[in-house]
C-alpha positions in Angstrom: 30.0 4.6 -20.9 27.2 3.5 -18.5 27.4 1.3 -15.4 26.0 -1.9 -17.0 27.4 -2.1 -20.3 27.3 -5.2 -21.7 24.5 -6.9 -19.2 21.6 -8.0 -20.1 19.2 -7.3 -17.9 15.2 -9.2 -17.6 12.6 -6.9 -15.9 9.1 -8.5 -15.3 5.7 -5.8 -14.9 8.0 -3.6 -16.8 4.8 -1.8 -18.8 4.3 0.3 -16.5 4.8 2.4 -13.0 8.8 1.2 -11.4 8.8 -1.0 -13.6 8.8 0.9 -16.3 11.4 3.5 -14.9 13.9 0.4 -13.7 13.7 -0.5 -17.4 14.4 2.6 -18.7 17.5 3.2 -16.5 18.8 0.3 -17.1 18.6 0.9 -20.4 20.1 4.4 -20.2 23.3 2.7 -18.1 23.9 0.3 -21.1 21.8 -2.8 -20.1 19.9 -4.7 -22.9 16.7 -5.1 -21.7 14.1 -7.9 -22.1 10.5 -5.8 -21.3 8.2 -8.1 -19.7 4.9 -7.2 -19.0 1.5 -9.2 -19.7 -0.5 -5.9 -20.0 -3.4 -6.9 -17.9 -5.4 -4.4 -15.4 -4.4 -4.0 -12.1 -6.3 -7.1 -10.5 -4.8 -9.1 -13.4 -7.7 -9.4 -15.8 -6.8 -9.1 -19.2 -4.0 -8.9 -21.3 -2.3 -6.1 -23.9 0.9 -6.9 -25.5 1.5 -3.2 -26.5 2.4 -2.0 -22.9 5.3 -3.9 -22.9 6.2 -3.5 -26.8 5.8 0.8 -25.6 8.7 0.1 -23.3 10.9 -1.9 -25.5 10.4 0.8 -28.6 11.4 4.1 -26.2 14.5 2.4 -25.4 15.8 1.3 -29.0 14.1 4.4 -30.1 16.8 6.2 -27.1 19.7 4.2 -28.7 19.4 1.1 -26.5 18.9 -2.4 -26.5 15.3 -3.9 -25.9 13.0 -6.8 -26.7 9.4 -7.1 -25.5 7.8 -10.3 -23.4 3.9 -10.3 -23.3 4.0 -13.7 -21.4 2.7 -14.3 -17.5 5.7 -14.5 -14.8 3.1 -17.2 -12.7 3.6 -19.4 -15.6 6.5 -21.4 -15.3 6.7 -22.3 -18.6 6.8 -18.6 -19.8 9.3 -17.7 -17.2 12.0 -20.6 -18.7 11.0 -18.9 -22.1 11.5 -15.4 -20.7 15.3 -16.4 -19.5 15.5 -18.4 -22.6 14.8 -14.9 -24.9 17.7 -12.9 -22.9 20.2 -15.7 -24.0 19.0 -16.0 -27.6 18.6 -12.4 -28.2 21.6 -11.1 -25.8 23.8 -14.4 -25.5 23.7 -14.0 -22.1 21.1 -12.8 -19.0 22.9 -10.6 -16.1 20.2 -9.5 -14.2 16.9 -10.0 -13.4 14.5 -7.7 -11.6 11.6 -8.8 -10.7 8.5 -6.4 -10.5 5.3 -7.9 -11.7 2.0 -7.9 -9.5 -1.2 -7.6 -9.1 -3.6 -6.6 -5.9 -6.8 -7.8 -5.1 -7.3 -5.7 -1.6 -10.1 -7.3 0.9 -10.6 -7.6 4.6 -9.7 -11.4 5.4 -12.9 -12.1 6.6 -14.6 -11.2 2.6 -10.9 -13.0 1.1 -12.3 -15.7 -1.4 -9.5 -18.3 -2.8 -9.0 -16.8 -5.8 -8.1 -13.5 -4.4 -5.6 -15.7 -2.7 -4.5 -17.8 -5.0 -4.0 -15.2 -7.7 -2.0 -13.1 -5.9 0.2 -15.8 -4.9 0.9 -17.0 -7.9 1.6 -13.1 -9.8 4.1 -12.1 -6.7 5.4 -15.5 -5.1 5.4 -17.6 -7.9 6.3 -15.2 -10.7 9.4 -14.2 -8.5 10.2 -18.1 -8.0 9.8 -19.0 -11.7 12.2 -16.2 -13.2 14.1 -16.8 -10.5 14.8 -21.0 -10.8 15.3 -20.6 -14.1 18.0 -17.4 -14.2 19.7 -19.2 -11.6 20.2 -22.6 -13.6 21.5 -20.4 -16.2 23.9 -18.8 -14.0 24.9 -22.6 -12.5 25.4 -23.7 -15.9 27.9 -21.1 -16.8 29.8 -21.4 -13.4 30.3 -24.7 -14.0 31.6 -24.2 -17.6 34.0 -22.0 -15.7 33.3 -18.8 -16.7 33.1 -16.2 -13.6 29.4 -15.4 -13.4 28.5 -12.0 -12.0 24.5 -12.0 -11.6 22.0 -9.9 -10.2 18.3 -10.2 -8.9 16.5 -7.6 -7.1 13.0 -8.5 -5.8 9.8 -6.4 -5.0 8.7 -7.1 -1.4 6.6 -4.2 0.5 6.4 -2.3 3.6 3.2 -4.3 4.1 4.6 -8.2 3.8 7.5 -6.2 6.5 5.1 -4.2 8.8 1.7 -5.1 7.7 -1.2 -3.2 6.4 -5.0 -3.6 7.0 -6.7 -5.2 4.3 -3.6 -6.4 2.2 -3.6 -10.5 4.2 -2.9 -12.0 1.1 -0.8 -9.0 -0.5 1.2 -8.8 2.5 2.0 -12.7 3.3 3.5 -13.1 -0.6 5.5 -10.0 -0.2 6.8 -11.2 3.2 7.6 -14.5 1.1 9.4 -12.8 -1.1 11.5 -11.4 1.6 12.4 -14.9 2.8 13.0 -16.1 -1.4 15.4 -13.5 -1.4 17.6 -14.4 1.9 17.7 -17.6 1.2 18.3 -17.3 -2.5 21.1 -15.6 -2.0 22.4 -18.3 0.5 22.4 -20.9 -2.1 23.1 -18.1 -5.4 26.7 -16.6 -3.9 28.8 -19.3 -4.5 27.9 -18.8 -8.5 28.7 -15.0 -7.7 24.9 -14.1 -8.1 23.9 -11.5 -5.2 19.8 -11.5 -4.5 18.5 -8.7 -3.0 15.0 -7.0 -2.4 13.8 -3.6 -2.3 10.1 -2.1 -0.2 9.4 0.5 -2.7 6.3 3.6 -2.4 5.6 4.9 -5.5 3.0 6.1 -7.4 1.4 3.2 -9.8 -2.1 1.9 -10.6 -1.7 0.1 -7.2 -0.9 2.9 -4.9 -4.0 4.8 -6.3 -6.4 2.1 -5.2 -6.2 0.4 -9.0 -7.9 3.1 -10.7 -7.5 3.1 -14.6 -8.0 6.7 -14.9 -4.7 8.4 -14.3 -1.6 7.5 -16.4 2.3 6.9 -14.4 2.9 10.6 -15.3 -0.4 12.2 -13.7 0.0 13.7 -10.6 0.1 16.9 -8.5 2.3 19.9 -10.7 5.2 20.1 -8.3 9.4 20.7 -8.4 9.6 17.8 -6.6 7.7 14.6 -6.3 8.5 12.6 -4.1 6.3 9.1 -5.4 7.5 9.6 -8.7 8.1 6.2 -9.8 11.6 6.8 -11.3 12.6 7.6 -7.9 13.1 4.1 -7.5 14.8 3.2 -10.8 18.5 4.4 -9.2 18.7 2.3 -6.4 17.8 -0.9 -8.3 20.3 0.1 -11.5 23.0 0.6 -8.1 22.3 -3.1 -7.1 22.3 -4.6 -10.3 25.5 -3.0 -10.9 29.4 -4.8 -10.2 29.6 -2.1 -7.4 27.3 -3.7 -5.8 28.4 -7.4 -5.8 29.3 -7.9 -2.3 25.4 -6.6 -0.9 23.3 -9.6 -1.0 20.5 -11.2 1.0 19.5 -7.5 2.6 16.0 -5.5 2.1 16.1 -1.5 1.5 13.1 0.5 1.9 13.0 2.8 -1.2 11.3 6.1 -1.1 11.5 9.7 -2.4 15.2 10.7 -1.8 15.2 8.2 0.8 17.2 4.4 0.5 16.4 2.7 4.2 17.9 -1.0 5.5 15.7 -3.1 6.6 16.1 -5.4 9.7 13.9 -8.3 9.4 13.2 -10.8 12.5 15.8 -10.6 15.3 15.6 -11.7 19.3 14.2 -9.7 21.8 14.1 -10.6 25.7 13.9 -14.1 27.1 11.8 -15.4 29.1 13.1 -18.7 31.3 11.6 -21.4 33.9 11.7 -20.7 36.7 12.7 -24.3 37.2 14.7 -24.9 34.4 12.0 -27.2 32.0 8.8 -26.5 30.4 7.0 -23.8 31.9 3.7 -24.7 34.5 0.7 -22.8 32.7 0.5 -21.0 35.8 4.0 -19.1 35.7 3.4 -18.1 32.5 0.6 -16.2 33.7 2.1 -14.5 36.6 5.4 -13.9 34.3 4.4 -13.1 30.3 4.7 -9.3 30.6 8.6 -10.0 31.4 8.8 -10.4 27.7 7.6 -6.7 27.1 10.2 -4.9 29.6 11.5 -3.2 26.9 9.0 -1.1 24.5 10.1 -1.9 21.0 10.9 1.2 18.5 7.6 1.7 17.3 7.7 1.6 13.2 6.5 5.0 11.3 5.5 4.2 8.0 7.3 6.5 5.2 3.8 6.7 4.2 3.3 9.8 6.7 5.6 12.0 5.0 4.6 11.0 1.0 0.7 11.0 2.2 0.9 14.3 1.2 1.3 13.7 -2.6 -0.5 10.8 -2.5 -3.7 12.4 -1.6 -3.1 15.1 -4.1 -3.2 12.1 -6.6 -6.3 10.4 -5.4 -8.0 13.7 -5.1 -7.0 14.3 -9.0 -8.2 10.6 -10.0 -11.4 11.6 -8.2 -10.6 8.9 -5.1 -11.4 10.9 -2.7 -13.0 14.5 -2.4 
């Protein structure tokens, strides 16, 4: 007995890296499992149906339930027909994780629009599209009157939530998707859907700078790693689970042996006319710092304590020296 027998679950960039290992798990704890991936490289040139097909096999091959999807989550179309394959293959979709991206890494000043654009349409868009069209599913049945219990768990990151150098465009779809998935679960609960979002750090062909060379299982010979991927996998089987149906709207950081809440935007001190309207340009300047009276809790990046193995991997990949 596993803890999503009879879901169906629908996990996009599932080829490879976490989402490969969510797949798997999900698998393992009963889930049928569509296995999207398009296949393409890390910038998202190209395409190779067989990445996601290698997925789907291992887990009917382990006694589960699988199907492959080679199609692209930014197309909309392809989304509706990923949702669409759950319910013909399945009769039903339960959960949907949402994992599929791309990076194309620049300084904003070198940034052309396409770097833009296609990153925004892989992360935002793709998590949009499966996620419009898993919903609508969901509504229908709810309003057929069977009780609905749905899952989605986004992929934001640590640099949409903190920042990073060099990731603008990376970083301002991942903080989107933060946003999608508090308000999506503002307008999903009352179909009892929960929408949640986790800031993984793992090792994938993104985390080692997009380099083709090493496989997901490469990396330094140790007891314990702490950015293997599947590190990630149990956390995201947990919310997709019924035992997690009342955690919804919230972001986790997801690291190692580590599972972290995230606070996202909250208000700090106030800073008031001194006569009661809009402030003279002048008070302001004599008055800002009275915003700053009390130092923030400076963020550390879990980053410090997995640099470690990630250097180990960039220095076997022949990143660095």
């Amino acid at each position: 007995m596993g803890t999503l027998d009879g879901k169906v679950a629908l996990v996009t960039g599932a080829g490879r890296g976490i989402g490969r290992e969510e797949a798997l798990l999900l698998a393992r704890e009963g889930a049928a499992v569509v296995v999207n991936d398009l296949g393409g490289e890390w910038d998202g040139a190209g395409a190779d149906p067989r990445q996601a097909q290698a997925v789907a096999d291992e887990i009917v091959a382990a006694g589960g339930e699988a199907v492959a999807n080679h199609d692209s989550v930014a197309d909309d179309g392809a989304a509706k027909a990923m949702v669409a394959q759950a319910v013909d293959e399945f009769g039903h979709l339960d959960i949907v994780v949402n994992n599929a991206g791309v990076l194309r890494d620049k300084m904003v000043f070198n940034l052309a629009t396409e770097d833009i654009l296609t990153v925004i349409q892989v992360h935002l868009m793709g998590t949009f599209n499966t996620i419009r069209h898993a919903a609508a599913h969901w509504r229908q049945r709810a309003k057929q009157g069977e009780e609905v219990r749905g899952s989605v768990v986004n992929t934001s990151s640590t640099s949409g939530i903190f920042g990073n150098v060099g990731q603008t465009n990376y970083g301002a779809v991942k903080a989107a998707i933060a946003s999608v998935t508090q308000i999506a679960s503002m307008e999903l609960g009352r179909y009892g859907v929960n929408v949640n979002g986790i800031c993984p750090i793992a090792r994938t062909r993104l985390t080692l700078l997009g380099s083709n060379n090493i496989s997901d299982q490469d990396g330094p010979a140790v007891e314990w790693d702490p950015i293997d991927p599947a590190n990630v996998a149990p956390f995201v089987t947990f919310l997709a689970s019924d035992a997690a149906a009342e955690i919804t709207g919230q972001i986790f950081g997801v690291y190692g042996g580590s599972v972290q809440l995230y606070r996202g935007w909250s208000l700090g001190p106030e800073l008031r006319s001194s006569g009661g309207r809009a402030f003279p340009v002048e008070e302001l300047h004599q008055r800002w710092q009275e915003l700053f009276v009390a130092e923030p809790t400076a963020y550390r990046s879990p980053m410090e304590d997995l640099r470690p193995a990630l250097q180990a991997d960039l220095k076997q990949a022949g990143l660095t020296s």
